[in-house]
N, C-alpha and C positions, 0 to 999 in steps of 0.2 A: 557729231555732237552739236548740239544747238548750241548759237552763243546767242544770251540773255543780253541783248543791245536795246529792247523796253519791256514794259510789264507785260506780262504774260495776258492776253488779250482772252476772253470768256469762251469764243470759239476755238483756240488753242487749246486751251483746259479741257472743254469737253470732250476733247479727240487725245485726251492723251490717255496712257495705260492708269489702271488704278494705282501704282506704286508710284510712277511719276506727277498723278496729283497729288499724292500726300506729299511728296518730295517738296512741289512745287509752295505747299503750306508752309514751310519749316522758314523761321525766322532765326537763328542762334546767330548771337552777338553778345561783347563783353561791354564794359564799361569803365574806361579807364581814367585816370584824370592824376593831378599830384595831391597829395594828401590835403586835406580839409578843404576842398573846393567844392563838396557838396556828394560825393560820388553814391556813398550807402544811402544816403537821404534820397539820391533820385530814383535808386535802386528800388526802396519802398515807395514811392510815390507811382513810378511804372506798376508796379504790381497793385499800388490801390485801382489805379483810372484800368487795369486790365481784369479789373474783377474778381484778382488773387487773393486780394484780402480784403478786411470788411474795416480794418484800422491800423494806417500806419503808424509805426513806431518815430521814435526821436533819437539821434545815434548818440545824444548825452540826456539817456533814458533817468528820470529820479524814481524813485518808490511808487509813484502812483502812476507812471507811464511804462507804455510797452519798451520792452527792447525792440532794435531793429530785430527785423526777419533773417535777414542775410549775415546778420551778426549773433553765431551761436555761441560760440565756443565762450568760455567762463573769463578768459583773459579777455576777448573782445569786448565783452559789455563792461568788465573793467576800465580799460582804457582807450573804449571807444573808436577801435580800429579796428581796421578788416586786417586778418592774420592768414587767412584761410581763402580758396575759392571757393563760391557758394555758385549750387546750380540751382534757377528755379522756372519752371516749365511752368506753361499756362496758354488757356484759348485765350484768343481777341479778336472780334470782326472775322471770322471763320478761318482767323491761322493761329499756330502752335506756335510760340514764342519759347522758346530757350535762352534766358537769359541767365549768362556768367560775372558774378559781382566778384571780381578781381582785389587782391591786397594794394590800396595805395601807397604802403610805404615801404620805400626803398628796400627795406631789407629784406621781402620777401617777394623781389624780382624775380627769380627762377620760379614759384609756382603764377606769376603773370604772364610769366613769357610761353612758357606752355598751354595755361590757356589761348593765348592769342591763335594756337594752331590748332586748335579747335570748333573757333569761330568763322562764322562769313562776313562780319561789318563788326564794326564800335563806335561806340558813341562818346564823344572824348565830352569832357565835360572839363569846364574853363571857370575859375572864378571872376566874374564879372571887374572886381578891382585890382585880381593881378595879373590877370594875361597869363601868357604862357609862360607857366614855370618849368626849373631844371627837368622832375618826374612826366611830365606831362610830354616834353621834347622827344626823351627817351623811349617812351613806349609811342609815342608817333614812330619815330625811326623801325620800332620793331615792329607795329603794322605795316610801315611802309615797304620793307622788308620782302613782307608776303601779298603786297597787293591787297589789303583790307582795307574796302570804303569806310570809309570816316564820316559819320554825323557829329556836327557840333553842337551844344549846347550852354550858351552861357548864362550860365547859373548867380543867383545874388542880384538880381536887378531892385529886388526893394531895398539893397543896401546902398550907400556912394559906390558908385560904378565909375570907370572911364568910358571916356568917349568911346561910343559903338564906333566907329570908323576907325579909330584908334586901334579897338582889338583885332579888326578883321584886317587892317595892315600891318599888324604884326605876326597874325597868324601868314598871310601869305610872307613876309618877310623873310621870319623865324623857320617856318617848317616847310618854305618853297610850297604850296598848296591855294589852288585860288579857291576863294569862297565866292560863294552865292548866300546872301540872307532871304531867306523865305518868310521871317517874319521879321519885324521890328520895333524896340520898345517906345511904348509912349510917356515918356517919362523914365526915371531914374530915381534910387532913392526912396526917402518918404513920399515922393508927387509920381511915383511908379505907375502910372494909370493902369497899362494894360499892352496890348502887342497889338501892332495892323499886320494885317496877313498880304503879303506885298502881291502874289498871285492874283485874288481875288478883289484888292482893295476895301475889305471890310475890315473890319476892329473888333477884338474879342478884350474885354473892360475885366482887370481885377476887382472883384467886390466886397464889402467889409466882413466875411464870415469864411474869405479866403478861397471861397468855391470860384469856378468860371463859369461864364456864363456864356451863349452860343454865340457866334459871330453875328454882326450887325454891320447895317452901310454906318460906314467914318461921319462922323459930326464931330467937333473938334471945337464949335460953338458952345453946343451946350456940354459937351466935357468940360471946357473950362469953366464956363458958369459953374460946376459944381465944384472946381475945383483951382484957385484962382490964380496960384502958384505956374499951372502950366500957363506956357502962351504957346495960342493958338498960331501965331501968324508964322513961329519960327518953328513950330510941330511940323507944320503945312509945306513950309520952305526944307526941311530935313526931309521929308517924304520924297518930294520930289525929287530933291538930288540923288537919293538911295533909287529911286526907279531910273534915274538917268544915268547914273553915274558905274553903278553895282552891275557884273556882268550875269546875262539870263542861265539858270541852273542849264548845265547838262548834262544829261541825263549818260552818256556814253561815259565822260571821263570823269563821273562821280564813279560810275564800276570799277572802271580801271585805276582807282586810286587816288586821280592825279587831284578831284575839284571833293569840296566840301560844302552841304549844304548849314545853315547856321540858322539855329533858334533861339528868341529869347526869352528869360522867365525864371522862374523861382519855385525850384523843388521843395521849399521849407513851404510855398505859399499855396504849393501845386498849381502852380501857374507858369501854362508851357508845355506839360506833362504831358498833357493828351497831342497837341502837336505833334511832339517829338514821338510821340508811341505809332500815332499814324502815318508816319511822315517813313517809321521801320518800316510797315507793314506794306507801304506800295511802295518805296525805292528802292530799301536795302535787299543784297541777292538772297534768291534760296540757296539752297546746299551747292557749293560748287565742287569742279572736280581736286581732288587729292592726288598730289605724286606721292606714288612707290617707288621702292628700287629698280621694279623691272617695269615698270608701263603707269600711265595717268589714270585713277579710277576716276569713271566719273560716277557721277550719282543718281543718274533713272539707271543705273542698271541692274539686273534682279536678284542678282548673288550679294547678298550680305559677308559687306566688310567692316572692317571697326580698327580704332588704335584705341589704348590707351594714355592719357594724358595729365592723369591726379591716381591718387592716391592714396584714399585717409583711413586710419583707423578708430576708434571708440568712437564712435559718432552717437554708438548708443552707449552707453558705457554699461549695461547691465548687461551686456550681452559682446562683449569686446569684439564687436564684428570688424572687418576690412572689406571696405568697397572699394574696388576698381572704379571709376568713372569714365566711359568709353564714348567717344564719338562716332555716330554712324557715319560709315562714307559713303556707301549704298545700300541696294534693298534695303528688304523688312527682316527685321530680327522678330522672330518669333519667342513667347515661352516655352520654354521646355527644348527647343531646339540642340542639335550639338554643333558647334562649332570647330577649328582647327586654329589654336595655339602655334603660331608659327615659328616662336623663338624655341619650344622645345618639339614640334611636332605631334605635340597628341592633343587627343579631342577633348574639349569641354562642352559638358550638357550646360547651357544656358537656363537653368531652370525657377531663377526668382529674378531675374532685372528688375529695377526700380528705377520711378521715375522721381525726382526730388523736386522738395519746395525747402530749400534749406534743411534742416537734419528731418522737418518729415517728407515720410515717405509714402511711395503706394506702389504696387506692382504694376509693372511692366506688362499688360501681355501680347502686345505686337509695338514696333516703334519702327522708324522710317531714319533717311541718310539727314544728315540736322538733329536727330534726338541726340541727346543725352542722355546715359543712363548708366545706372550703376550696379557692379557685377559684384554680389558679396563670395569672399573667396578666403581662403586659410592663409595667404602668402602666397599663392601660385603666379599672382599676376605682379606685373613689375610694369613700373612708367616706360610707354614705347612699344607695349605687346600689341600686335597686329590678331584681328580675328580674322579668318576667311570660313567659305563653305567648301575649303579644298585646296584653292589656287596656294601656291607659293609665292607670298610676294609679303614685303616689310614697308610701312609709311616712312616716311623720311621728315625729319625736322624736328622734334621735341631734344630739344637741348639740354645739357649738363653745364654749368659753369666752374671753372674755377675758384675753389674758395677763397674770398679775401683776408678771413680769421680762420686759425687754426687753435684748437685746445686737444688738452687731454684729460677727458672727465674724472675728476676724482671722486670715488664712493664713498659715501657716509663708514656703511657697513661693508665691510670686505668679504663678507657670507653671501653675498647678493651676487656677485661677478656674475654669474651664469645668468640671473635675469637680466642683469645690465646689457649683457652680451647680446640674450636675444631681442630687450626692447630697441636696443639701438642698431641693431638689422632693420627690424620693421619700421623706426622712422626713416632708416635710410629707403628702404623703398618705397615709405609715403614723398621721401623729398624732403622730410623736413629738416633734415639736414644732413651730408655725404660724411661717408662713416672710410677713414680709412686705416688698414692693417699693415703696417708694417713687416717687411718680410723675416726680418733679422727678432721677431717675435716679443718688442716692446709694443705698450700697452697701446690699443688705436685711439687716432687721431679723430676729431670730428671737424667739420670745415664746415662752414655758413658764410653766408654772403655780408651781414650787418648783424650786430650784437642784439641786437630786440629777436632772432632768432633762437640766441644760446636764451634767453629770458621761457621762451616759449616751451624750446626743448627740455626745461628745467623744472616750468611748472607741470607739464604733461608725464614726464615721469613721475613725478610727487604724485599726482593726483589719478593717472590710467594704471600704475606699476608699483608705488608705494617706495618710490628708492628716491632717497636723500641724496643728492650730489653736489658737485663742486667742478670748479675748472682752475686748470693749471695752463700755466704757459711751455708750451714745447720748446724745442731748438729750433725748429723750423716754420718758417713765416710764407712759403709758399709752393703751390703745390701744382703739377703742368702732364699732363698726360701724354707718359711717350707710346712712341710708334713709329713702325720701320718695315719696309717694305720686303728686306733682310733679316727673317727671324733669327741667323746666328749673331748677326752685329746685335741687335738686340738681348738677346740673349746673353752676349759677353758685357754692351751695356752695363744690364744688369747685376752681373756676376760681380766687374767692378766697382758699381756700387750697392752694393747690399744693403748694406745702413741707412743709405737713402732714398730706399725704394720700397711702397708701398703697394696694396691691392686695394682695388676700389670694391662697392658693393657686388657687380658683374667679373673680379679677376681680372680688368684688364690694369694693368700697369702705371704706376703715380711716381714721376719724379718730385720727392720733399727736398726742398729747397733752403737754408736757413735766413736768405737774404736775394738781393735781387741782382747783386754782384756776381754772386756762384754761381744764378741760374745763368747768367748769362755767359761766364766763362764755362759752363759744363757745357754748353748749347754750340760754343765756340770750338770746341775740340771733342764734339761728335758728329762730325759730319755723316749725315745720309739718315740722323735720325731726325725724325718731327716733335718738339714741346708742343702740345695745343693745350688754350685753356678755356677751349671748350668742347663740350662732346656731345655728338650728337646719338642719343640713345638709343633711336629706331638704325638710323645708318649700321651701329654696331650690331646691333641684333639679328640685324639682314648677312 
């Protein structure tokens, strides 16, 4: 296996197989950040400067402006967040971009953290006046995790910013990570000029219609003349220190995780945009290789593999379909092809893949290890299903968390239980929120991570299902999945406690808890079993 230590050099390319230069195309990466720091806005910004669309949206869209792109669903353009993962695919400069616009806000961290296992880079995105926030920490720690380069962007420079030296000492600080700034603002604020590009020592100038304009040699003279607020002498003196002072990018331990490279600019102004797009396209890796349970797949090789990693339903609602949305690990998936389901071992014809730009779609008819694509299906597929063209082998890493809220849905109509029953299966296998049954046959449980989930889960029934609900408080406030290496200690476990013991969507076993005190004395006096409160979906399915 090659390891990718610099860009893939032309004569390289020409000598590779056809499968490994599409490989070598694929760009997929999320973008993560803490909430209102810019994240959907730069989401449509990349896709304007990528030629994806013809006019971006505003994420506090009024009557006469577009919605975002990446913001479908009916509660998102309500209140203006990302609830959902949006996939949206697209050429640039002769590569495939797969871009994953991820939910900012906290409460729907489980479908972020899945995506992350999806992707080969993110591009974190920083609000210029607060540094690094709590959400932004955390999903660093879970890129860091898995080894995911990180591009920076710090976003808001026509607003009051902090001092640029400020924020890149706090990123190294805060998230142990050395940065390299590859460009730098000329101003700040309303006297925002524009970014010099530190590699080359040109200046690319913001201009009054918000467009960019192409890079030009630094004059700093008659930029002020124009503009009289900056001073030139202390512009000139900040430059120099950023080229003296700032260590030179490199290129090895931006892959390996350890260094980030850092942009500045303004996704509301699209200014930066085009940087940071090109800046994916020669640094950030292609498809790298995926651990399975039994061996590392990599990704030029010719047998088409795939996980699953989301899960959504009514995306159309006239037609209540469910897409799988799978990442390729290698080969080419063809249409029409059959494939092997390895959680239950029988084959699936792959016969409409789709490739997404947020809810629209198009067919799929061949896609490479980096695509994304989406597998529409009746229920068959579940978050964590592995494809192969035969081999037996399961991906490892898409996670379950334990829930921090637990309810017990209450029905308008009590004539409904049966659709209740089965809507809230299919949200549990979209993710949207873990459904569990109690053994001792009281009514199941639903657990979410933050309460803007039960908001979701509430109006999605109302509006996909037609059923009125309600939430109750249970007796029990937490919920830890046992297991034991000793199916009969288990087993007696269980026996002993009945009433406190549920099934999760998959049948494996949920100890409910009422408090944090029991869990911990039930944990105390069953020696040889494991509480975990997290699960890993692929592991189990292997």
């Amino acid at each position: 296996m090659r390891r990718m230590n610099k860009p893939l050099s032309a004569a390289d390319s020409a000598a590779q197989t056809p499968i490994a230069a599409e490989v070598e195309r694929r760009r997929t990466f999320a973008i993560i950040s803490h909430p209102d720091a810019g994240k959907t806005t730069l989401t449509e910004k990349l896709l304007l400067f990528g030629g994806a669309i013809n006019l971006a949206g505003q994420v506090k869209a009024k009557r006469d402006r577009r919605s975002t792109r990446s913001d479908w669903m009916a509660i998102e353009r309500e209140r203006g967040i990302s609830v959902v993962t949006s996939v949206m695919t697209f050429d640039y400069d002769g590569r495939v971009f797969n871009l994953l616009d991820t939910p900012g806000h906290e409460d729907f961290s489980e479908d972020t953290y899945r995506t992350l296992t999806a992707v080969d880079s993110a591009v974190m995105v920083i609000d210029a006046a607060k540094g690094i926030e709590a959400r932004t920490r955390k999903l660093f720690e879970v890129c860091r995790l898995r080894d995911i380069p990180i591009v920076t962007f710090i976003n808001k420079m026509d607003r009051e910013a902090r001092d640029p030296f400020d924020i890149l000492d706090e990123i190294e600080k805060t998230l142990a990570l050395d940065t390299t700034p590859m460009t730098w603002p000329i101003g700040q604020g309303r006297d925002f000029a524009g970014t010099y590009d530190i590699a080359s020592g040109e200046m690319r100038l913001l201009t009054d219609d918000g467009r960019t304009v192409d890079r030009q040699p630094l004059d700093l003279a008659s930029l002020a003349a124009k503009n009289p607020m900056l001073d030139a002498e202390a512009i000139a003196e900040e430059l120099k220190l950023v080229k003296e002072a700032c260590r030179p990018f490199d290129f090895q331990a931006f892959r390996e995780g350890h260094l980030t490279p850092v942009f500045f600019g303004s996704a509301l102004k699209n200014f930066g945009v085009k940087d940071l797009l090109d800046a994916l396209g020669k640094l950030a890796p292609p498809p790298r290789a995926q651990v399975a349970n039994t061996r590392k797949i990599d990704a030029h090789e010719n047998a088409m593999t795939a996980f699953v990693f989301k899960i959504q339903a009514n995306m159309d609602p006239n037609h209540r379909d469910r897409i799988a949305f799978a990442r390729l690990c290698s080969g080419k998936l063809r249409r029409g092809m059959k494939a092997k389901l390895t959680r239950t071992g029988k084959p699936v014809t792959l016969s409409a893949p789709q490739f997404f730009f947020a809810q629209d779609r198009s067919v799929a008819d061949e896609a490479y290890a980096g695509d994304v694509v989406g597998i529409p299906n009746h229920g068959t597929l579940r978050i964590g299903d592995t494809f192969t063209e035969g081999e037996e082998l399961a991906f490892l890493g898409v996670p379950n968390f334990a829930p921090e809220i637990l309810r017990r849905v209450k029905l308008g109509d009590p004539m409904k239980a049966k659709k209740l029953k089965e809507a809230l299966q299919q949200m549990a296998e979209e993710g949207v929120v873990q459904v569990f049954r109690p053994l001792d046959g009281a009514p199941a449980l639903v657990g979410v991570v933050g309460p803007l989930q039960l908001d979701v889960l509430k109006v999605r029934l109302a509006e996909e299902y037609g059923l009125d609900i309600g939430f109750d408080q249970p007796e029990f406030q937490l919920a830890r999945w046992i297991a034991c290496d000793d199916r009969k200690k288990l087993d007696e476990f269980v026996s002993a406690n009945y009433s406190s013991v549920a099934e999760d969507l998959d049948g494996d076993k949920v100890f409910m808890a009422r408090n944090q005190f029991i869990l911990d004395y039930t944990r105390e006096r069953a020696p040889g079993l494991v509480f975990n409160d997290i699960k890993d979906v692929k592991k189990e399915a292997a």
